[in-house]
Residue frames as qw, qx, qy, qz and C-alpha x, y, z in Angstrom:
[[0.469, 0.673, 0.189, 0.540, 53.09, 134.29, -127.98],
 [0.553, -0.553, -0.079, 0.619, 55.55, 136.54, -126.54],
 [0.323, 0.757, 0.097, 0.560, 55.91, 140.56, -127.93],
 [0.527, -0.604, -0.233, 0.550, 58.08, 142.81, -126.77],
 [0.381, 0.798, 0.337, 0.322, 58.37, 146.57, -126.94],
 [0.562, -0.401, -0.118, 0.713, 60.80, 149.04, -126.44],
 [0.250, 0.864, 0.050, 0.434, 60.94, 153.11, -126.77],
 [0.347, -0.105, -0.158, 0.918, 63.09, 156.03, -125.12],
 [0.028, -0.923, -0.355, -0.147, 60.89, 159.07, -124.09],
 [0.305, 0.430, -0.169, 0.833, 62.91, 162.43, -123.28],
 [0.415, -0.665, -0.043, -0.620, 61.34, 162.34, -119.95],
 [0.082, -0.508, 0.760, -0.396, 61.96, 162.02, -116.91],
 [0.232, -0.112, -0.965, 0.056, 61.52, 158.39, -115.28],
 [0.075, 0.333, 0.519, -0.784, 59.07, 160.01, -112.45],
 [0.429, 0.380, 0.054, -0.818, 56.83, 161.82, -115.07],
 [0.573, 0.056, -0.431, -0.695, 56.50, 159.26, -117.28],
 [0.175, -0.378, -0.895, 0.161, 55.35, 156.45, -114.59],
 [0.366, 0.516, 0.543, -0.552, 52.60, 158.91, -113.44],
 [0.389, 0.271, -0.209, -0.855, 51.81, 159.59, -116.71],
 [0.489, -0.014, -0.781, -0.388, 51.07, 155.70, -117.77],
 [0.183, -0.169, -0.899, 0.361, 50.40, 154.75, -114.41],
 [0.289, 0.322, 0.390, -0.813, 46.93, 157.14, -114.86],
 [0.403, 0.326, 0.826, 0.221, 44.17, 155.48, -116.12],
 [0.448, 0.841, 0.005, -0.304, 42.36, 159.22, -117.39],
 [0.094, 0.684, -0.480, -0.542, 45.45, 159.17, -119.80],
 [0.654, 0.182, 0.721, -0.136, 44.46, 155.69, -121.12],
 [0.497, 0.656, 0.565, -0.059, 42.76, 157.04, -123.62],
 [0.278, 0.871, -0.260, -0.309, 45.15, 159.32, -125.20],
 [0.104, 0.666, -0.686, -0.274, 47.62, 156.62, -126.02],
 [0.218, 0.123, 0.960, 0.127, 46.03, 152.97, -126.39],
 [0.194, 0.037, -0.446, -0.873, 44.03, 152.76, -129.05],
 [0.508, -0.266, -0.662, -0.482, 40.49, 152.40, -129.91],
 [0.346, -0.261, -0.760, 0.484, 39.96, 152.65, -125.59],
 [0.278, -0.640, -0.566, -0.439, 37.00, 153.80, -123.54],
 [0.448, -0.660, 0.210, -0.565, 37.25, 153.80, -120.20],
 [0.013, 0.321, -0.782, 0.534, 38.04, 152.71, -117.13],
 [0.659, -0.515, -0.082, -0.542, 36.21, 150.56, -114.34],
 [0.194, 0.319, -0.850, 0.372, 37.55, 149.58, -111.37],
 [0.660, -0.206, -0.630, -0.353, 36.04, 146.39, -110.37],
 [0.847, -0.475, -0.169, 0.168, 37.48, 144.95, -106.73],
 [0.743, -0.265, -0.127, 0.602, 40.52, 146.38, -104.59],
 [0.251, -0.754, 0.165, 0.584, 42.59, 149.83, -104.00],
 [0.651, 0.747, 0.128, 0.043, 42.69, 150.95, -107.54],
 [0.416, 0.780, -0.437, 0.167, 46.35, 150.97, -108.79],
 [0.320, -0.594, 0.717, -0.176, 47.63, 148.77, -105.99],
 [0.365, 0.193, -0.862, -0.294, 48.36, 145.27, -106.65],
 [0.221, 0.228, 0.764, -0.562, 45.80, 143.12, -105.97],
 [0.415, 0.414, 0.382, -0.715, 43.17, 145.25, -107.64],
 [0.358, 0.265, 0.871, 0.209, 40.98, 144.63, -110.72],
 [0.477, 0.489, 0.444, -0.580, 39.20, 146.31, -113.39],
 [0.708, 0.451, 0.536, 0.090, 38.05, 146.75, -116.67],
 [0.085, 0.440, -0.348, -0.823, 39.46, 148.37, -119.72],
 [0.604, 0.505, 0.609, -0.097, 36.91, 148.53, -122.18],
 [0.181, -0.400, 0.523, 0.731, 37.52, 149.30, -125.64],
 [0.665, 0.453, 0.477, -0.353, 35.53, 150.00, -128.65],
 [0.100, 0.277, -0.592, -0.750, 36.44, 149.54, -132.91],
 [0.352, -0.173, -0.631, -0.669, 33.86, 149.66, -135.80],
 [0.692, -0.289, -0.314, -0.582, 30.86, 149.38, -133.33],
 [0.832, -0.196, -0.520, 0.002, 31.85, 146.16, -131.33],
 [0.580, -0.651, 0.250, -0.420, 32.69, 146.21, -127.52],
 [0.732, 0.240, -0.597, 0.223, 35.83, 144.67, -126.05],
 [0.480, -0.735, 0.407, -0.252, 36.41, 144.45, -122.17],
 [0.607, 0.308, -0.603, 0.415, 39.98, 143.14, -120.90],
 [0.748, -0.603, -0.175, 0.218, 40.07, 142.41, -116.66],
 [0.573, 0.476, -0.454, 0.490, 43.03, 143.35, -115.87],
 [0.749, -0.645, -0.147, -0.030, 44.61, 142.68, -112.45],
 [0.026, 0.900, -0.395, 0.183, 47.33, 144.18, -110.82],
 [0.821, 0.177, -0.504, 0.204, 50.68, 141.61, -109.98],
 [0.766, -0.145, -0.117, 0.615, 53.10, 143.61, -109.10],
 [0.308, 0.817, 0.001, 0.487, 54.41, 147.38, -108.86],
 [0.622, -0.330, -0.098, 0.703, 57.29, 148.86, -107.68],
 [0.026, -0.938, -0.144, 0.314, 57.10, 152.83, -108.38],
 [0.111, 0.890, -0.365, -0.251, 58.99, 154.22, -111.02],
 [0.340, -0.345, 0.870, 0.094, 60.43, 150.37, -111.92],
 [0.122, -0.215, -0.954, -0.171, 57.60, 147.83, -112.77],
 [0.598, 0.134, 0.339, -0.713, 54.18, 147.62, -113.31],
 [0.220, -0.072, -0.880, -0.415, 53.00, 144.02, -114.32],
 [0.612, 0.106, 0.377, -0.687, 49.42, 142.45, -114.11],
 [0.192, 0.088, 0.901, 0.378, 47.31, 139.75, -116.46],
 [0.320, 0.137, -0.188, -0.919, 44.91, 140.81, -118.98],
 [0.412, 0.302, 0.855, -0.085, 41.84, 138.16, -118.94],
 [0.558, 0.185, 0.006, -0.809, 39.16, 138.28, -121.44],
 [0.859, 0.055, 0.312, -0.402, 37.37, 134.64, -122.97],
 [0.920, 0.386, -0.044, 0.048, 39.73, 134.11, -125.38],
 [0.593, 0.349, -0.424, 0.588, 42.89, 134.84, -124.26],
 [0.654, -0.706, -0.062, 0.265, 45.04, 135.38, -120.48],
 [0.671, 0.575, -0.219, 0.415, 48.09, 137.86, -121.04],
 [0.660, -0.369, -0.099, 0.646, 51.15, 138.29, -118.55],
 [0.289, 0.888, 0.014, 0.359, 52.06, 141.93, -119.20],
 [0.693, -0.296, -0.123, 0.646, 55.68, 143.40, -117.89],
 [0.185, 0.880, 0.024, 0.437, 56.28, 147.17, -118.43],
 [0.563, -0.411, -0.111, 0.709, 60.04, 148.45, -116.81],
 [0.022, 0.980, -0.106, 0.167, 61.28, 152.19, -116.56],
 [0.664, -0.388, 0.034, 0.638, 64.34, 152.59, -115.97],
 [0.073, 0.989, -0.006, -0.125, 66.19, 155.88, -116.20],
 [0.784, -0.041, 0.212, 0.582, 68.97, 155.83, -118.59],
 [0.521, -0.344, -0.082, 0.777, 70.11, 159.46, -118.03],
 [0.031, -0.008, 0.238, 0.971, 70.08, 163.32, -119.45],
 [0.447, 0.241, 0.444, -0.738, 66.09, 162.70, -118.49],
 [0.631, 0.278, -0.522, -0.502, 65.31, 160.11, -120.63],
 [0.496, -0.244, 0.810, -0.198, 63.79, 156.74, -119.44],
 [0.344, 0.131, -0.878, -0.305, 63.53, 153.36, -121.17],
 [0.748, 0.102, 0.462, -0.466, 59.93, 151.59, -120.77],
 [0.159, 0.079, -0.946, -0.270, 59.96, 147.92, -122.16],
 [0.753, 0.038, 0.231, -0.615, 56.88, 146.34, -122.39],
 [0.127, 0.041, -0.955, -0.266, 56.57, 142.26, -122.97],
 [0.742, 0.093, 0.219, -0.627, 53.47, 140.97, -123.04],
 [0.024, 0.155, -0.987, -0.031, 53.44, 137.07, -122.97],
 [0.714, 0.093, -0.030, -0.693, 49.47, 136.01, -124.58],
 [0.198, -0.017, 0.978, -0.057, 48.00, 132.62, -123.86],
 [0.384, -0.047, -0.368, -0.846, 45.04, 131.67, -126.11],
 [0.579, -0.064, 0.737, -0.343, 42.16, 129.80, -124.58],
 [0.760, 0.447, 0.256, -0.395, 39.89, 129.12, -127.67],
 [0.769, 0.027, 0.571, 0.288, 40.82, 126.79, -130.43],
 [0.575, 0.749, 0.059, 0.326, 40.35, 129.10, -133.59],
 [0.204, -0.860, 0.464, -0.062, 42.99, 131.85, -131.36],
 [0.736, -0.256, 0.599, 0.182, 45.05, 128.58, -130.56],
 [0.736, 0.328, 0.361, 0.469, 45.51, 127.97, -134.63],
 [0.488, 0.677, 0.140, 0.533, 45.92, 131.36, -135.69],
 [0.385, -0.864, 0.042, 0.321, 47.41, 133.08, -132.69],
 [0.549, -0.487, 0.290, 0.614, 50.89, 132.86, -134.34],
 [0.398, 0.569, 0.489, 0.527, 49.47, 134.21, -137.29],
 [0.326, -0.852, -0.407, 0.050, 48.48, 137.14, -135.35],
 [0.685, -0.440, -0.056, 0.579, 51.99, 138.00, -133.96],
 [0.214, 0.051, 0.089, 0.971, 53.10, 140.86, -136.37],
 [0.122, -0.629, -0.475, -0.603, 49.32, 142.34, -136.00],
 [0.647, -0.732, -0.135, 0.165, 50.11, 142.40, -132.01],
 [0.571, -0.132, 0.085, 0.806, 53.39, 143.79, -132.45],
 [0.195, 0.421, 0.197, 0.864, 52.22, 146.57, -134.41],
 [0.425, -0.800, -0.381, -0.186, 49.12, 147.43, -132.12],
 [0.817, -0.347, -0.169, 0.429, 52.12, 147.20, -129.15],
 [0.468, -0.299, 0.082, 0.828, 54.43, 149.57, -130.37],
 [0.035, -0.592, -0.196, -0.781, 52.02, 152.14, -131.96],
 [0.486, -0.842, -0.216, -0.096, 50.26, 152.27, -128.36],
 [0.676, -0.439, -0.134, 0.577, 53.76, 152.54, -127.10],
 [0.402, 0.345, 0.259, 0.808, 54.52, 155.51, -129.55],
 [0.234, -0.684, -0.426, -0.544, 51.50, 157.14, -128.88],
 [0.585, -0.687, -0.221, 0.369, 52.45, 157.45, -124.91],
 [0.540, -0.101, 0.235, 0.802, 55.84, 158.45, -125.97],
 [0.127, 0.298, 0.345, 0.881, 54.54, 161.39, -128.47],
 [0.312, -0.831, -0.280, -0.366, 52.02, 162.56, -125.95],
 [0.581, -0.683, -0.162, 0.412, 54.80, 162.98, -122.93],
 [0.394, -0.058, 0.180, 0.899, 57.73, 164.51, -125.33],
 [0.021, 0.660, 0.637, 0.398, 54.35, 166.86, -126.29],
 [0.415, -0.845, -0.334, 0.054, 53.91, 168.38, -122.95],
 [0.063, 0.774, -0.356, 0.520, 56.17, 171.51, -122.03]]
């Protein structure tokens, strides 16, 4: 199951990679998130590993998440693990002028478990929406900041 998201922030490219590329901001723009914990490797460099843990109505999710790939101010990809699903995540910047950069996110989810396996593609507009409110939320906390 493949989602893909797209916004325009009125910021520059530069400010908003540090702004996603810090995990304290995490929590101002993906929902229902806790914290950090970096597990193994040079936090933020590829390679490295930790948790994002996340909590709704009571119940405790933790996603792995390992770094691929990053290229500063370009790409930042990685794969999200938890028991039932493995996602591929892609997230470009690119700077399409007057200080305004384009961030795409795809995210490309592989279920492992059989109920996820029947109803994953049921799923798809409930991951889309999650997707592009967390992407909003970034977006309306950088265009926020003086």
């Amino acid at each position: 199951m493949v989602i893909t998201s797209r916004i325009i922030v009125k910021k520059p490219v530069k400010q908003v990679w540090d702004f996603f590329d810090n995990p304290d901001n995490m929590h101002l723009w993906l929902k229902d998130f806790k914290h950090f914990e970096p597990i193994s490797g040079k936090q933020g460099e590829v390679g490295a590993k930790a948790h994002h843990v996340y909590e709704n109505k009571g119940k405790k999710f933790i996603l792995e998440e390992e770094i691929t790939k990053k290229v500063p101010y370009k790409e930042f990809s990685g794969i999200l693990r938890h028991r039932s699903m493995e996602s591929i995540m892609l997230n470009t910047f690119e700077d399409v002028g007057h200080d305004r950069t384009s961030l795409v996110c795809t995210v490309d989810t592989k279920f492992k478990s059989l109920p996820f396996k029947l109803f994953g593609s049921m799923m798809k507009k409930s991951f889309q929406k999650r997707q592009d409110a967390d992407l909003n939320r970034l977006k309306e906390c950088l265009e926020l900041e003086s």
